[in-house]
C-alpha positions as CSV (number, residue, x, y, z in Angstrom):
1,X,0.0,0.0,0.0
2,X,3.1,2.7,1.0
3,X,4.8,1.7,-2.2
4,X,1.4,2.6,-4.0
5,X,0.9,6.0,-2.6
6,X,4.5,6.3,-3.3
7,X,4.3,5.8,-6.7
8,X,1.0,8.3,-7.1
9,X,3.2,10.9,-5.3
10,X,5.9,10.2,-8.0
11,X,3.4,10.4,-11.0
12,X,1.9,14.1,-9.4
13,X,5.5,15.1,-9.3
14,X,5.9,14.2,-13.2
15,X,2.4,16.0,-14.0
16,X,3.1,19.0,-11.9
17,X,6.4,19.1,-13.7
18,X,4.6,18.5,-17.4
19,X,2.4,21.5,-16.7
20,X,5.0,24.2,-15.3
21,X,6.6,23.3,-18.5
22,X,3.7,23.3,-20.2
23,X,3.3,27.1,-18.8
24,X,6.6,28.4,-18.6
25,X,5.5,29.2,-14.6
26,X,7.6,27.6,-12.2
27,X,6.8,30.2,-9.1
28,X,3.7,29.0,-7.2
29,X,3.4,32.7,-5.6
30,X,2.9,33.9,-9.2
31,X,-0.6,35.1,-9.9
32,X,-0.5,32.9,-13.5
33,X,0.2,29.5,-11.7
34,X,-1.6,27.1,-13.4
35,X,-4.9,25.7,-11.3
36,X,-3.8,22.4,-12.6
37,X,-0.6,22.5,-10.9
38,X,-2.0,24.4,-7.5
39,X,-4.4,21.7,-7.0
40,X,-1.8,18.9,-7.8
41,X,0.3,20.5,-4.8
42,X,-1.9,19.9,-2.4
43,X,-3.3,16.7,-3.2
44,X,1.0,16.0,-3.4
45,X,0.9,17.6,0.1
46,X,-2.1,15.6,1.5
47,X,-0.7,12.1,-0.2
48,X,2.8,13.1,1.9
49,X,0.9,13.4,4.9
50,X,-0.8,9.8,4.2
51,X,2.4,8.3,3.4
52,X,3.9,9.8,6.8
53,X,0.9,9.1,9.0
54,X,1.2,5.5,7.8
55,X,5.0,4.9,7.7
56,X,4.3,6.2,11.8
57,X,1.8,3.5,12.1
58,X,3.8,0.7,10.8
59,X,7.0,1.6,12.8
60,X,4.8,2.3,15.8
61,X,3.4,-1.8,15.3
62,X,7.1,-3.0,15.0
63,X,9.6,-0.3,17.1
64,X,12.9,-2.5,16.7
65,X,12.4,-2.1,12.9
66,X,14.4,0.4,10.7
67,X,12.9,-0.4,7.5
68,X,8.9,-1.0,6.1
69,X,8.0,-4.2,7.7
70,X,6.5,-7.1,5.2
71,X,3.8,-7.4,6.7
72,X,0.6,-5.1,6.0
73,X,-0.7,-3.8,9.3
74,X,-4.8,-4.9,9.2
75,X,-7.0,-2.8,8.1
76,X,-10.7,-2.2,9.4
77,X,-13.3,-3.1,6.6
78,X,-14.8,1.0,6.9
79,X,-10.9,2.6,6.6
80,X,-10.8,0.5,3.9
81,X,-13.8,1.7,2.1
82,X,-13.2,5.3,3.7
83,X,-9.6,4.7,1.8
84,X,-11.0,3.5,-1.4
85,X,-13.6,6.7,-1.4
86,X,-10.6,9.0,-1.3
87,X,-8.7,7.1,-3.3
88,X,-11.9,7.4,-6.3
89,X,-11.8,11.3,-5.2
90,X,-8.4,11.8,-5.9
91,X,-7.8,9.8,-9.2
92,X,-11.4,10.9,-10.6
93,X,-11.8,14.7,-8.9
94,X,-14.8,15.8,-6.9
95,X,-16.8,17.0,-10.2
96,X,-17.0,13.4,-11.4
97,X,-20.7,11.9,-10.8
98,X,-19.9,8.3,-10.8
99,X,-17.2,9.2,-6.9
100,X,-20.4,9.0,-5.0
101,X,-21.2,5.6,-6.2
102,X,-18.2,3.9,-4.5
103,X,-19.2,0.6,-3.0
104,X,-17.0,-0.4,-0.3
105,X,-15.8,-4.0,-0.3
């Protein structure tokens, strides 16, 4: 699951990258920052804050360890449909009509 969220972080980072370029604006604080970019910083943001919350979690479950343990901590079935749900908001965007028709499990 880290390795996952990893990986969307990495692929945010690329499309923030492809639209500065795409610009030619490369200051956030600049009035002309793309909206495309601003909002793919803070779901980057957010998605770091996941990653970190959960990298405390698993070293909290296993203190001696310096690395990501193996094993997956377990999950309760509603965080998991409370993940998938934010998972559908953040690939499809809030405007999209189908993220309200989620079914957990």
């Amino acid at each position: 699951m880290l390795s996952d969220l990893v990986l969307a972080c990495q692929q945010i980072e690329a499309d923030i990258a492809a639209e500065e370029q795409r610009t030619g604006i490369f200051d956030r604080s600049d009035a002309r920052y793309p909206i495309l970019a601003r909002s793919l910083n803070e779901r980057h943001g957010n998605l770091k804050g996941t990653i970190a919350t959960l990298e405390k979690s698993v070293s909290w479950r296993n203190p001696g360890s310096t690395q990501h343990s193996p094993i997956k901590p377990r999950v309760s079935c509603l965080w998991r449909a409370c993940l998938r749900l934010c998972a559908t908001i953040f690939w499809r965007g809030p405007q999209s009509p189908s993220f309200v028709t989620v079914i957990p499990g």
